[in-house]
C-alpha positions as CSV (number, residue, x, y, z in Angstrom):
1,X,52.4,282.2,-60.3
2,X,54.7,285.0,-60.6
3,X,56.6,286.1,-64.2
4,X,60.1,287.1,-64.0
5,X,61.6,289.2,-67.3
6,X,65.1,289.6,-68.4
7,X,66.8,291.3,-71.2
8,X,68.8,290.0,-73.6
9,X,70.2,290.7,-76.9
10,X,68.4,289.5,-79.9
11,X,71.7,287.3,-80.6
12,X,71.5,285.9,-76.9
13,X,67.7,285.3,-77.6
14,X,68.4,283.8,-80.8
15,X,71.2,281.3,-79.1
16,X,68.7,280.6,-75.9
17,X,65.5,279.8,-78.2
18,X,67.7,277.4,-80.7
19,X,68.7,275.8,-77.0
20,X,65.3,275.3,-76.0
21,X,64.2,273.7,-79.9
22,X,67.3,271.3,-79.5
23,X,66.0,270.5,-76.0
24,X,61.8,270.4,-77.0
25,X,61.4,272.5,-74.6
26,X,59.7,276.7,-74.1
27,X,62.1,278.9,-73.8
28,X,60.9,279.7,-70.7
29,X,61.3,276.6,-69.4
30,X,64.9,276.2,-70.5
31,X,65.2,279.3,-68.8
32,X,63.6,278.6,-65.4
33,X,65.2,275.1,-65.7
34,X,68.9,276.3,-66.0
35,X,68.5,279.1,-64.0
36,X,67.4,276.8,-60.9
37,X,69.8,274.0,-61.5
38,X,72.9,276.2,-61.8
39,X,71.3,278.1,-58.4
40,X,71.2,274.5,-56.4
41,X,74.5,273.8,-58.1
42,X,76.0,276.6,-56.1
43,X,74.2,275.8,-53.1
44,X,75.5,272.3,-53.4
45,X,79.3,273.5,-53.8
46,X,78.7,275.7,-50.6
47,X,77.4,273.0,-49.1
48,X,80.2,270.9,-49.6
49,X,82.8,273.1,-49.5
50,X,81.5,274.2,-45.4
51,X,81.5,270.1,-44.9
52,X,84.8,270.2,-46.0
53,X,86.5,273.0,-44.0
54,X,84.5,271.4,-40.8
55,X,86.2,267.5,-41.7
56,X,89.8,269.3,-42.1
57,X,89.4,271.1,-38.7
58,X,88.3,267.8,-36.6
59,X,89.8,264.9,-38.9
60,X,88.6,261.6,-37.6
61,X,89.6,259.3,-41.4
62,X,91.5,255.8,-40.7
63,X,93.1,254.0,-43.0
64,X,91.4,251.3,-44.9
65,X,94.3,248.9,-43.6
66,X,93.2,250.3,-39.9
67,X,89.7,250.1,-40.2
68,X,89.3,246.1,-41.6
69,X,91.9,245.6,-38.4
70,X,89.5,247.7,-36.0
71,X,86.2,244.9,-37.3
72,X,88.7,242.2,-36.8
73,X,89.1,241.4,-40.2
């Protein structure tokens, strides 16, 4: 396993550890936690945000109106 280190100001360190207390969790796990959710968060939003430029270009959507007509209902 490998240790990453990052520096911070003993007020940011102070703010981070009370985080972690409030949580019950290491700091370093609040850290490594965060850090990796806000990292897929972003990947996510890229994500969706490339499906979304791809559906505007080649737009297939029906109505709802259209598609109960199209299965006949």
């Amino acid at each position: 396993m490998s240790t990453v280190a990052f520096r911070v100001t003993d007020e940011k360190k102070s703010f981070i550890q009370s985080m972690a207390d409030l949580n019950g969790l290491r700091l370093s796990e609040l850290a490594r936690t965060k850090l990796l959710e806000g990292l897929e968060d972003q990947i996510d939003m890229a994500l969706y945000e490339k499906a979304m430029k791809s559906h505007e270009l080649n737009d297939e959507s029906i109505s709802h109106r259209d598609m109960l007509q199209e299965l006949g209902f």
